[in-house]
N, C-alpha and C positions, 0 to 999 in steps of 0.2 A: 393635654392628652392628644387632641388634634393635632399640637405643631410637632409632639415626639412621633406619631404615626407618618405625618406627611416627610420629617425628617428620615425612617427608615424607610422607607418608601423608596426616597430618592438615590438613597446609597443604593439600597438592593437592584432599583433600575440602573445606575450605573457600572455597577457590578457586571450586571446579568448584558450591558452593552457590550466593554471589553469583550467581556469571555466569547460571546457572540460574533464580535468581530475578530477576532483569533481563528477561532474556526472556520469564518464565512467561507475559504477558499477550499473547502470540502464539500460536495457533495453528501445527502445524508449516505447512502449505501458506499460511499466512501468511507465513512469512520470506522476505526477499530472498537474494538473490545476498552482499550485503555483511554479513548476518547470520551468511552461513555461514563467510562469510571470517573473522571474528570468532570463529564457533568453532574453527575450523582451527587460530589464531594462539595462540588461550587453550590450546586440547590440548596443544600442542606445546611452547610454554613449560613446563607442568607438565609432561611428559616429558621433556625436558631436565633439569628440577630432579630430577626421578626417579631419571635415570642417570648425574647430577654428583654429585661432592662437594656437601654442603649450602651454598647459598649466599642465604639467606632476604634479604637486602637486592638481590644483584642480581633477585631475581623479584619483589620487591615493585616496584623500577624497574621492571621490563620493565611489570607490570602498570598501576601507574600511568600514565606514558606511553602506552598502548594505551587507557586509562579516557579518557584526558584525549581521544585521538583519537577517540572513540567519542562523546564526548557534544557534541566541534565536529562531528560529521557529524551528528548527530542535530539540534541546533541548526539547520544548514543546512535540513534536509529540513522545517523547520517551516514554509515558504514553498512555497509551489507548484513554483518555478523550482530551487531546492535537491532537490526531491526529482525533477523529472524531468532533471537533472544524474547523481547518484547513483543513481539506481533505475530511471530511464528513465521511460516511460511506456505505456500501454495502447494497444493495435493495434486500430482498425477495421477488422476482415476482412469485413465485409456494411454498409453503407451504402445506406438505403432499397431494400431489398431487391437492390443490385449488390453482388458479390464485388468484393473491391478484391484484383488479382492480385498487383499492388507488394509488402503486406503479409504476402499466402500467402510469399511467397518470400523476404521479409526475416526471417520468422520459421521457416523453414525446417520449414514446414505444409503435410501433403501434404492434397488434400482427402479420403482415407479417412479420414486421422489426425482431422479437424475431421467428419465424420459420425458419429465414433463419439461423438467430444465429445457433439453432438447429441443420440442417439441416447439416452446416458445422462441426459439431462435430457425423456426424451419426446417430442423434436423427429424426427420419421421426413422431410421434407422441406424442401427449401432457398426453397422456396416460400413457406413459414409466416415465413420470417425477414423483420422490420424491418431490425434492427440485431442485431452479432455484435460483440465486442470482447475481445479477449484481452487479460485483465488482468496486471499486470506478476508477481502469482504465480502464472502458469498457468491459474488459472480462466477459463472462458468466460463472459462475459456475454450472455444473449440475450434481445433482444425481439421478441415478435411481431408481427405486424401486426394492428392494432386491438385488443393487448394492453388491458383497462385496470387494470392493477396497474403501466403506465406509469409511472416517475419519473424524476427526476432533477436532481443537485446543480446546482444553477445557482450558487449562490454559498457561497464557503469562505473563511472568514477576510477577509472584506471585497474579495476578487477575484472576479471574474465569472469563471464556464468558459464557453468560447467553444464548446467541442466538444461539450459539452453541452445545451449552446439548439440546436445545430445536431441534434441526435439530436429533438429535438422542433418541429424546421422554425421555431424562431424567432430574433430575433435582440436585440442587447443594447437596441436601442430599446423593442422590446417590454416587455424585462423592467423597463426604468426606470419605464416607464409604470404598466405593473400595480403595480409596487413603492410607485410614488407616489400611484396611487390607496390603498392602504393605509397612507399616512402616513410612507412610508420614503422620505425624499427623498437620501439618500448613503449609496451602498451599503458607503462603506468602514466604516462606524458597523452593517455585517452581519454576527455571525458565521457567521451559514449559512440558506442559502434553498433549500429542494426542493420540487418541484413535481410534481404527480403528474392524471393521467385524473380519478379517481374523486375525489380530495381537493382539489384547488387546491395553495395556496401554504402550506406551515411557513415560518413568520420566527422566527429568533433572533438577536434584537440584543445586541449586542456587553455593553450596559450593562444588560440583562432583568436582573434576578437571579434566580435557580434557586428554584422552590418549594420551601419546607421538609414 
């Protein structure tokens, strides 16, 4: 009885390492929705093996199978369009300084709930807000008006955000332009452009290689 308990035991602790160490590079208010599902699914298989007969090949299946489902979603999410599939994507609640009411109420955000938000970041009036966006972990994003620690991703992985030129009132012409004034004539040869007030433009092309 002893050696079959201290035997699951050990699985389940090693189990419960991996999976641990998969996520480590998260942050908890980092993880999604689908993260947690994932843990839900890993707990509960290892309590099952808990309180079954020992059956070390059917939880090695179950795990596998869950492995294998976890890194086609992960795969997916490496594309823009995959990841606001799976994970959704971030809520503009203040656009140049207007409430967007649609939003309060899709995200089921009373406006105390979003003051205090504020309030926690030093923000005391609705006044000060450029831009508000609730990101798909909960956090709020906020910009002020005539912020300049202003930024913002304009290009990821060779795709232009559209939403993003739009938070800084420009639009994809612009950015070809400025981009080709510095030698970057195809953006899909980009892997990431941000653009900020005080800085200008970061370029990192796809083919740069990384300083040693």
């Amino acid at each position: 009885m002893y050696l079959t308990t201290t035997y699951k035991l050990l699985v389940v602790f090693v189990c419960l390492w991996v999976f641990v160490r998969i996520q480590s590079n998260k942050k908890m208010r980092q993880l999604t929705a689908l993260d947690f599902i994932h843990l839900f699914i890993v707990t509960n298989m290892l309590a099952n093996f808990l309180n079954t007969p020992p059956n070390i090949l059917g939880l090695l299946y179950a795990i596998a199978f869950w492995a294998v489902l976890i890194y086609l979603l992960e795969f997916l999410t490496r594309k823009r369009k995959g990841r606001k599939i799976i994970y959704g994507q971030s809520s503009p609640l203040i656009q140049d300084g207007d409430i967007n009411i649609k939003e309060f109420k899709r995200n089921n955000l009373e406006m105390e709930q979003f003051r205090i938000l504020l309030r926690e970041q030093g923000i005391y009036s609705l006044y000060d807000i450029k831009h508000a966006i609730l990101e798909i972990d909960g956090s709020l994003t906020v910009i002020k008006k005539e912020d300049p620690n202003l930024s913002a991703l304009l290009v990821d992985d060779g795709e232009i955000i559209e939403e993003q030129l739009y938070r800084i009132d420009q639009n994809k012409e612009w950015l070809r332009k400025e981009l080709s004034k510095k030698g970057y004539d195809n953006v899909d040869d980009l892997y990431c452009v941000e653009w900020s007030k005080r800085n200008g433009f970061y370029i990192k092309s796809k083919g740069e290689k990384t300083k040693e």
